[in-house]
C-alpha positions as CSV (number, residue, x, y, z in Angstrom):
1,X,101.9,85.6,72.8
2,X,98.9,85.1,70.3
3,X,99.8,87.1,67.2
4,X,97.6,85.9,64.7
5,X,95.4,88.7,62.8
6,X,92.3,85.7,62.8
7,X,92.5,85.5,66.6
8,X,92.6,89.3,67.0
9,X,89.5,90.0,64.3
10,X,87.1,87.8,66.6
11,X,88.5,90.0,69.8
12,X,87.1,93.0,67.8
13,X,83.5,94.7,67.4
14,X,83.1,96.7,65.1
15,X,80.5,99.8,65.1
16,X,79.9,102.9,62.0
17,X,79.9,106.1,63.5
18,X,79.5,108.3,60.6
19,X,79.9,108.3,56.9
20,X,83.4,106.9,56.3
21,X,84.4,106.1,59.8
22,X,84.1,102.8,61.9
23,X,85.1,102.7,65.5
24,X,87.0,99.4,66.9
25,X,86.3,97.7,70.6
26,X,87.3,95.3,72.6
27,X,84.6,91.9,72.0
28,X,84.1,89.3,74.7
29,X,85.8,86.9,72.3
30,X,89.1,88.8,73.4
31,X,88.2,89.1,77.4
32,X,87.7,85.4,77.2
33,X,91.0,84.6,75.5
34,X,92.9,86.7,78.1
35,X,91.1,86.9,81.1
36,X,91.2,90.0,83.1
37,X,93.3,92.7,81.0
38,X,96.6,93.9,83.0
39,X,97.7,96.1,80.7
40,X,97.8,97.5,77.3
41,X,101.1,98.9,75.2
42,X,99.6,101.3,71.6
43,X,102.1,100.4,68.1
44,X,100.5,103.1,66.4
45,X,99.8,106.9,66.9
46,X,98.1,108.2,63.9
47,X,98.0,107.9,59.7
48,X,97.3,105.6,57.6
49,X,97.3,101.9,58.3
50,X,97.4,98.6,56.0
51,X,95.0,95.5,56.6
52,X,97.2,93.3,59.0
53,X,99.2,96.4,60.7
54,X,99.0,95.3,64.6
55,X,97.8,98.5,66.5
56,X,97.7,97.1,70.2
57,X,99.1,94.9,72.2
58,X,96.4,93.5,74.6
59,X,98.3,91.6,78.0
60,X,95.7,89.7,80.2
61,X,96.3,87.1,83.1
62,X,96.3,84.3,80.8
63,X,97.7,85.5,77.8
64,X,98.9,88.5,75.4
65,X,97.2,89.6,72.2
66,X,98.6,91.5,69.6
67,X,95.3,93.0,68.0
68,X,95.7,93.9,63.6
69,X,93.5,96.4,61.9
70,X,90.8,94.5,60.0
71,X,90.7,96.9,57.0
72,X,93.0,99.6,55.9
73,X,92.6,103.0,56.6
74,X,93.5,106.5,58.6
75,X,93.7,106.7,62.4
76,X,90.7,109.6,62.9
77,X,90.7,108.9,66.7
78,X,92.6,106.8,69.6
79,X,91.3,106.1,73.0
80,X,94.1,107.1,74.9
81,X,92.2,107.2,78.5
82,X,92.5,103.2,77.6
83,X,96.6,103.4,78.7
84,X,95.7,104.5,82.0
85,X,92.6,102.3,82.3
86,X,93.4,99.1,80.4
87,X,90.7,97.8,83.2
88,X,87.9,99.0,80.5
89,X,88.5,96.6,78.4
90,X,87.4,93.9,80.7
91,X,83.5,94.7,80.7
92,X,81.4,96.0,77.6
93,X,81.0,99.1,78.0
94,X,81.2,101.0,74.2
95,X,81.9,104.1,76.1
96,X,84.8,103.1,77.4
97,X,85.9,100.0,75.5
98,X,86.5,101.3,72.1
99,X,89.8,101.5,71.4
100,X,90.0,103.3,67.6
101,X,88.2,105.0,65.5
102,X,89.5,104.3,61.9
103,X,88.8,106.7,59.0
104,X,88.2,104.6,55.3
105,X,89.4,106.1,52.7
């Protein structure tokens, strides 16, 4: 299992939404690493979060990911439909592939 916050910030794109929040996705960096996504498995809900805190653990045919919040903040927004679906994450698609929207405060 890859757990290494640099190896999850270049699986991670990174889009403002409005004032104060940024929405996280899955980047091709990630799709590469693991190859077609299998499943996914959420460590966080809601709150606030610390740089570092892992938030999602990514598993793919060749490998697992644990992905870490690249700044701190407060969870505005998950993408639940993602635990049904963790297939989304395997094309870009920022509709589908986001995973968290992230609130800086």
């Amino acid at each position: 299992m890859i757990d290494k916050p640099e190896v999850s910030a270049s699986a991670l794109w990174l889009t403002p939404l409005e004032q104060g929040i940024i929405r996280i996705g899955f980047a091709e960096d990630g799709r590469e690493l693991l190859g077609p996504v299998q499943k996914i498995t959420w460590q966080v809900e809601q709150g606030r979060v610390h740089l570092g805190t892992p938030f999602l653990i990514v598993s793919g045919v060749n490998e697992e990911l644990t992905l870490h919040f690249p700044f701190a903040g407060r969870i505005a927004q998950i993408n639940e439909d993602l635990a049904a679906h963790p297939e989304w994450l395997n094309n870009r698609n920022d509709d589908l592939d986001w995973m968290v929207d992230l609130a800086i405060e």
